[in-house]
LONU-791368 format. One record per residue: residue in three letters; x, y, z of N, C-alpha, C, O in turn. Coordinates in nm, 2 decimals. Layout:
<recs>
REC     r      n_x      n_y      n_z     ca_x     ca_y     ca_z      c_x      c_y      c_z      o_x      o_y      o_z
REC   ALA        X        Y        Z        X        Y        Z        X        Y        Z        X        Y        Z
...
</recs>
This chain:
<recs>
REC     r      n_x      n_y      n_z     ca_x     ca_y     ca_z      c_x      c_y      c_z      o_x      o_y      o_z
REC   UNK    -1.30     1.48     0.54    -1.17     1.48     0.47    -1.20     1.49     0.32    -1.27     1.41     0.26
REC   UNK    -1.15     1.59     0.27    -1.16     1.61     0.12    -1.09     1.52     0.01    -0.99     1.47     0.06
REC   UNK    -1.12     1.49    -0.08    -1.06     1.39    -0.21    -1.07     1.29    -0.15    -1.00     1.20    -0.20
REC   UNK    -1.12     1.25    -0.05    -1.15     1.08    -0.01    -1.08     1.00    -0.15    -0.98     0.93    -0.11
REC   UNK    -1.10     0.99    -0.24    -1.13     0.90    -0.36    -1.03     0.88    -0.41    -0.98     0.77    -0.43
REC   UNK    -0.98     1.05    -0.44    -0.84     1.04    -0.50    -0.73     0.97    -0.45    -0.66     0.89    -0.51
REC   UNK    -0.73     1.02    -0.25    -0.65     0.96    -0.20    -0.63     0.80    -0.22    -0.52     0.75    -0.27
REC   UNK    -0.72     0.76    -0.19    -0.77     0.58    -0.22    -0.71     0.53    -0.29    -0.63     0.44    -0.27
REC   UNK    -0.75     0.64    -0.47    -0.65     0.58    -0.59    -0.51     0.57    -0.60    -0.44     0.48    -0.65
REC   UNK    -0.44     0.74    -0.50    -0.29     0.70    -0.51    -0.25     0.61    -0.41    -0.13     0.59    -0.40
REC   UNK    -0.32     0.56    -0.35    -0.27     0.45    -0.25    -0.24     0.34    -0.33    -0.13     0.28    -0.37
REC   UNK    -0.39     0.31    -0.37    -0.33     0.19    -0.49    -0.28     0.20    -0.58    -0.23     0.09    -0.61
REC   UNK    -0.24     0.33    -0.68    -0.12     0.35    -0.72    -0.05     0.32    -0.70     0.00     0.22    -0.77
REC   UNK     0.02     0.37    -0.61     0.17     0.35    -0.52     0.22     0.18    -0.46     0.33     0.14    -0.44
REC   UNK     0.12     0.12    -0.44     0.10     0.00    -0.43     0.16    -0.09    -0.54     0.26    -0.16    -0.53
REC   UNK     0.06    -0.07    -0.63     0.09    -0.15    -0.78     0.21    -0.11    -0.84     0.28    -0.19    -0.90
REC   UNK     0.25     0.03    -0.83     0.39     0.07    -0.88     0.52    -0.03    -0.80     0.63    -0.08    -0.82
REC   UNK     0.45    -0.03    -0.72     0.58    -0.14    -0.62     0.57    -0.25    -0.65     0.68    -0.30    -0.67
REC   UNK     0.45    -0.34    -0.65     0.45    -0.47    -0.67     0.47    -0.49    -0.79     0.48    -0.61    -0.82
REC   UNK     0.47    -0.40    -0.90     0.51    -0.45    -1.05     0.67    -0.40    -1.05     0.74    -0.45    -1.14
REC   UNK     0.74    -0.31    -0.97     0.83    -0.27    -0.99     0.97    -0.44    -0.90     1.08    -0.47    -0.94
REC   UNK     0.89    -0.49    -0.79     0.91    -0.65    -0.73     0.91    -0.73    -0.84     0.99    -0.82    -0.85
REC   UNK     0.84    -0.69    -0.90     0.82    -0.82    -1.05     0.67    -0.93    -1.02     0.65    -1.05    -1.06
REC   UNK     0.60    -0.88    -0.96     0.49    -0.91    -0.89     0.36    -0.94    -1.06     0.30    -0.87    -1.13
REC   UNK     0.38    -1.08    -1.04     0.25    -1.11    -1.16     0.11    -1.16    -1.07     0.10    -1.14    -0.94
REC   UNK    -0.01    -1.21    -1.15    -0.10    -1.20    -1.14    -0.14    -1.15    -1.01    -0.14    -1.23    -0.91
REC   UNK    -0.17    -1.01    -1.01    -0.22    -0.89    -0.93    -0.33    -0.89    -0.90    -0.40    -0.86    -1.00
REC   UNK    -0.41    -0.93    -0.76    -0.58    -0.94    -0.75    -0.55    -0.83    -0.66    -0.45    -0.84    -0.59
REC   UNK    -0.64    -0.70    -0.64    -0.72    -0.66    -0.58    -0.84    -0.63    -0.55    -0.93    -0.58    -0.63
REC   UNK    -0.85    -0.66    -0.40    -0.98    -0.61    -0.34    -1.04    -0.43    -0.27    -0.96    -0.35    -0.21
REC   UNK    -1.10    -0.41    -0.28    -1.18    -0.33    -0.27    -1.25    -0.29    -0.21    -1.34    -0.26    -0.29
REC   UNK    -1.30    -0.24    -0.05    -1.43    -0.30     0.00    -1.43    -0.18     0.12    -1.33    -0.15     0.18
REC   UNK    -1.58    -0.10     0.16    -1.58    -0.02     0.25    -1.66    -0.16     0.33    -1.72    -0.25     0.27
REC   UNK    -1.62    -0.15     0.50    -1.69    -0.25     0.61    -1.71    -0.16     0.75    -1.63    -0.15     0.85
REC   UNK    -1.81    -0.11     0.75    -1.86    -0.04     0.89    -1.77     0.08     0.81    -1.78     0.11     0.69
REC   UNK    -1.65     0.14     0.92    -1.62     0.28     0.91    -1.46     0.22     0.90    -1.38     0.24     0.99
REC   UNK    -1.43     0.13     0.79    -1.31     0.09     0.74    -1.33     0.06     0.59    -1.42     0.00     0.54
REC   UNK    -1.16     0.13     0.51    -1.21     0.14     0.38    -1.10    -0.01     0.41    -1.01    -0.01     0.49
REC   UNK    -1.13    -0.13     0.31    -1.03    -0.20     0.33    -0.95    -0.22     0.15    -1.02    -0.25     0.05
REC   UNK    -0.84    -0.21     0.16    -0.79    -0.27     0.06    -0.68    -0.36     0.03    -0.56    -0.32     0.04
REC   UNK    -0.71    -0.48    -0.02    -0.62    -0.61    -0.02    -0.55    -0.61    -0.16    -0.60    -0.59    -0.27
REC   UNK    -0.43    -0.64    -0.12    -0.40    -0.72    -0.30    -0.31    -0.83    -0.26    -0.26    -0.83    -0.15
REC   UNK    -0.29    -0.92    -0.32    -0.23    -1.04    -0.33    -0.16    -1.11    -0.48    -0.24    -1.12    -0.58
REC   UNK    -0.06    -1.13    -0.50     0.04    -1.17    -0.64     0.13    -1.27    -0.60     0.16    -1.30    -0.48
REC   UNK     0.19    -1.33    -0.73     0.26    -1.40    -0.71     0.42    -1.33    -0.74     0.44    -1.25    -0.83
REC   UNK     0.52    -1.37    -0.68     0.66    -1.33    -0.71     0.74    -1.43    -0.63     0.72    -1.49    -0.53
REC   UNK     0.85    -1.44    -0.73     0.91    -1.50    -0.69     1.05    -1.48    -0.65     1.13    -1.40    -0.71
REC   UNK     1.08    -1.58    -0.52     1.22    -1.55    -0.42     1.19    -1.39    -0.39     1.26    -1.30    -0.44
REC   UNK     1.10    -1.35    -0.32     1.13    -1.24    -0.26     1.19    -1.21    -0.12     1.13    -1.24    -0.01
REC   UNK     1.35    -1.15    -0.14     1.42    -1.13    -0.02     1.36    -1.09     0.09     1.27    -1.01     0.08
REC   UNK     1.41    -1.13     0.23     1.37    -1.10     0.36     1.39    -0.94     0.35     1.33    -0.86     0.42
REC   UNK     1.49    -0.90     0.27     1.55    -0.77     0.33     1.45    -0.71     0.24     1.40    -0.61     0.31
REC   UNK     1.38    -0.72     0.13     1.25    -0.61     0.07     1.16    -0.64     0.16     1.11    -0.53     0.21
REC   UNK     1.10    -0.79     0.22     1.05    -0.77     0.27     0.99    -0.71     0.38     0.87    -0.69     0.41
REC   UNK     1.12    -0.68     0.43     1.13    -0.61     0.60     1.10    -0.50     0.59     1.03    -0.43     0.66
REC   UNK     1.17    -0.45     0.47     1.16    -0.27     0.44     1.05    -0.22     0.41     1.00    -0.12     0.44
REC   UNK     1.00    -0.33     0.31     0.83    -0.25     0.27     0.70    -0.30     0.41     0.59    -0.28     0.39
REC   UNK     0.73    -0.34     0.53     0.66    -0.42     0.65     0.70    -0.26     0.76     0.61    -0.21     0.83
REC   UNK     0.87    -0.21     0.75     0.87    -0.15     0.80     0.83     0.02     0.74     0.80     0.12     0.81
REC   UNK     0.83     0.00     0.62     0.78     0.17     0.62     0.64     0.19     0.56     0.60     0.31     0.55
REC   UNK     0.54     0.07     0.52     0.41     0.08     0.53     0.31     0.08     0.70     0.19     0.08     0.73
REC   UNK     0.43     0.08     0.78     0.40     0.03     0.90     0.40     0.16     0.97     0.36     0.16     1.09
REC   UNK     0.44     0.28     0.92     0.45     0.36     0.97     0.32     0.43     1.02     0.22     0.45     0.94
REC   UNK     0.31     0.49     1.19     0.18     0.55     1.23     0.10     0.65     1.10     0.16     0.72     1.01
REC   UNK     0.01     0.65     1.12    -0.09     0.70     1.04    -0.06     0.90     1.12    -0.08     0.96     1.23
REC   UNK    -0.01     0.94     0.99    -0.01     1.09     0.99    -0.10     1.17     0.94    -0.07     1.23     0.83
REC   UNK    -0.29     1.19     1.02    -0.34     1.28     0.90    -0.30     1.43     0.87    -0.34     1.49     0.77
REC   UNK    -0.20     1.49     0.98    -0.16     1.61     0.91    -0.05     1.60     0.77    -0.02     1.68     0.69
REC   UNK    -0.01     1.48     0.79     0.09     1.49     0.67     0.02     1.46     0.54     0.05     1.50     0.43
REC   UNK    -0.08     1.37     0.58    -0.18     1.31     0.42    -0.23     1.41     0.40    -0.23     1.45     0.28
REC   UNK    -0.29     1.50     0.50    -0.38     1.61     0.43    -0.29     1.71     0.32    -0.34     1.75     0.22
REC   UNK    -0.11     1.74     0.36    -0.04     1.82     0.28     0.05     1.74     0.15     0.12     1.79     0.06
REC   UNK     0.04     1.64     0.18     0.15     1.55     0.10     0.10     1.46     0.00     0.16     1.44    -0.11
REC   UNK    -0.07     1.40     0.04    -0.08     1.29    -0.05    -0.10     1.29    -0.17    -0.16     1.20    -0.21
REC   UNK    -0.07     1.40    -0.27    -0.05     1.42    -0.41     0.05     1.36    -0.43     0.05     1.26    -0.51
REC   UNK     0.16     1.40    -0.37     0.29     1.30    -0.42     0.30     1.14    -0.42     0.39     1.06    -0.43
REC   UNK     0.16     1.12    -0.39     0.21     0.99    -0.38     0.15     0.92    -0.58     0.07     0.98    -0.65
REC   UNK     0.21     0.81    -0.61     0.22     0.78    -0.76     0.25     0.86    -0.86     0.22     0.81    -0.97
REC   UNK     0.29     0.94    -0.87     0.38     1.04    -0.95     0.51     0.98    -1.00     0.56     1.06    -1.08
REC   UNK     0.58     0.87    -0.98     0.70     0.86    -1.05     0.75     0.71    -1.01     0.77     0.64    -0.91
REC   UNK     0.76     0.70    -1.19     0.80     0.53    -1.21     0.92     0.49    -1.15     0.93     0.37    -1.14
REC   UNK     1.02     0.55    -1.10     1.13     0.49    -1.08     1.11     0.49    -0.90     1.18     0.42    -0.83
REC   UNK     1.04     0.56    -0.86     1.06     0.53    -0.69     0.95     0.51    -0.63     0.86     0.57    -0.68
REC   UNK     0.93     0.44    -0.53     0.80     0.47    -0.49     0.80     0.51    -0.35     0.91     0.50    -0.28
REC   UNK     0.66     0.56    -0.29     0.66     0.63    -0.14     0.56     0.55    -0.04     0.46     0.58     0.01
REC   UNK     0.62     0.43    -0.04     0.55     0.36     0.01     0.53     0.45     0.24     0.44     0.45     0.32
REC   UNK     0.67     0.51     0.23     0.64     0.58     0.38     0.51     0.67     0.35     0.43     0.65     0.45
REC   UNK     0.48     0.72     0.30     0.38     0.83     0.30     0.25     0.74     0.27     0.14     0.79     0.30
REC   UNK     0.26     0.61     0.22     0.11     0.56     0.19     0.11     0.47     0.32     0.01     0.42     0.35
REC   UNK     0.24     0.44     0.39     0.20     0.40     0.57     0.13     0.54     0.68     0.07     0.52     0.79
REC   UNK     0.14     0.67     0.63     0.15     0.73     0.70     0.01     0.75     0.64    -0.03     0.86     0.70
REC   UNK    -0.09     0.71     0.55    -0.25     0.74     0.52    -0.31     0.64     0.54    -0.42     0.62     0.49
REC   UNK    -0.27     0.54     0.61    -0.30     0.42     0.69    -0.31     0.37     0.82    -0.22     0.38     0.90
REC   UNK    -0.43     0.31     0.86    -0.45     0.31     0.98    -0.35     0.18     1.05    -0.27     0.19     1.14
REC   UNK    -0.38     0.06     0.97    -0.29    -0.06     0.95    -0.28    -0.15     0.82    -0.32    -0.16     0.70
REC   UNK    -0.19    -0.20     0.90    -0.13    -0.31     0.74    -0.08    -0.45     0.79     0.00    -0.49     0.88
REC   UNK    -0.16    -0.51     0.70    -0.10    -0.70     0.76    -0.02    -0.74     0.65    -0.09    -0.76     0.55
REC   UNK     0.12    -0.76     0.63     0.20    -0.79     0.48     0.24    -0.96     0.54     0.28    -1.01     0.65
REC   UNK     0.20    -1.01     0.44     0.25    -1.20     0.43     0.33    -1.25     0.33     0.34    -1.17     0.23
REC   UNK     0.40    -1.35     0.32     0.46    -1.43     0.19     0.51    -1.53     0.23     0.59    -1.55     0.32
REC   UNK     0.44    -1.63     0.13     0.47    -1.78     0.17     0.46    -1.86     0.03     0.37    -1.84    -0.06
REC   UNK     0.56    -1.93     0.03     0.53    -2.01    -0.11     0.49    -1.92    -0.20     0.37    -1.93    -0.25
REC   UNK     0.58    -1.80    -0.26     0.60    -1.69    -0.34     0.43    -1.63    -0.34     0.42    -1.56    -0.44
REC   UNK     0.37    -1.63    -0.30     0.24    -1.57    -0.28     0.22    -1.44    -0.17     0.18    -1.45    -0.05
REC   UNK     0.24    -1.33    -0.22     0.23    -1.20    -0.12     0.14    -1.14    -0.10     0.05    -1.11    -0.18
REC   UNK     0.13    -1.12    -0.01    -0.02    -1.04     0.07    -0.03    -0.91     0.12     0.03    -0.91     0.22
REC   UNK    -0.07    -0.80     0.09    -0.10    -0.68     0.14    -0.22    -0.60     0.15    -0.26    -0.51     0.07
REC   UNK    -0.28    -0.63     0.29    -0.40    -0.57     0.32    -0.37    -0.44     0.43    -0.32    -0.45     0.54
REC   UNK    -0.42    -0.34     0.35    -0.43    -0.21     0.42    -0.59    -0.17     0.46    -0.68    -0.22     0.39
REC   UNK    -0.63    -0.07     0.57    -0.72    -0.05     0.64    -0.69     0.06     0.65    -0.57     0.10     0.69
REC   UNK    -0.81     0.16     0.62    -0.79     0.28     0.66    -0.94     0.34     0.72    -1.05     0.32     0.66
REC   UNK    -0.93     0.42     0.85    -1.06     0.48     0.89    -1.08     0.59     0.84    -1.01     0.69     0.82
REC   UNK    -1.24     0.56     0.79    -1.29     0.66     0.74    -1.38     0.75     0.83    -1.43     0.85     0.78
</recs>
C-alpha cells in the first residue's frame, strides 16, 4: 500500500479536527505498530457530550473498511476546518472501540497493515 504514513497522518488529522471541533481538551494520543496492527488511541476530556454526537461519530467511524475507496479518496481526508469525514476515516479502518464516561472520551482505531 503506498503513502502508508501520510494515510496515518490524515487519520489523525481528521480525528483531532473533530475532537477539537467537540470542544475536546487535554488531547493524549497514542501511537503504536503491534504484530501487523497499526494502533491508534486518543483519549480527552469534554464535557456533557450528547448521546446523539455520540451515536453518530460510533456510527460512521464504524463503517466497514473500504480499501478501494482509501486507495482513491484518502487525500480528502483533513482538508477542511469546518467539516469533518469522519465516514471515509471508518472506511481506512479495520476497527474502532469509542467510550465516554465521566466526560472522559475514548477512541481507539486499529488498522491492518
Amino acid at each position: 500500500m503506498r503513502h502508508l504514513r501520510q494515510r496515518n497522518l490524515k487519520i489523525i488529522t481528521e480525528i483531532m479536527n473533530y475532537l477539537l471541533k467537540i470542544g475536546c481538551e487535554k488531547i493524549h494520543l497514542d501511537y503504536y505498530v503491534e504484530q501487523d496492527n497499526l494502533n491508534i488511541n486518543f483519549s480527552c476530556t469534554v464535557e456533557n457530550l450528547d448521546e446523539k454526537s455520540l451515536l453518530n461519530m460510533k456510527n460512521l467511524l464504524s463503517i466497514p473498511r473500504r480499501s478501494d475507496i482509501e486507495e482513491y479518496y484518502w487525500e480528502l481526508t483533513g482538508n477542511d476546518d469546518l467539516d469533518t469525514e469522519l465516514s471515509l476515516v471508518g472506511m481506512m479502518t479495520d476497527n474502532v472501540d469509542i467510550s465516554y464516561n465521566d466526560n472522559n472520551l475514548k477512541i481507539n482505531l486499529k488498522r491492518l497493515i
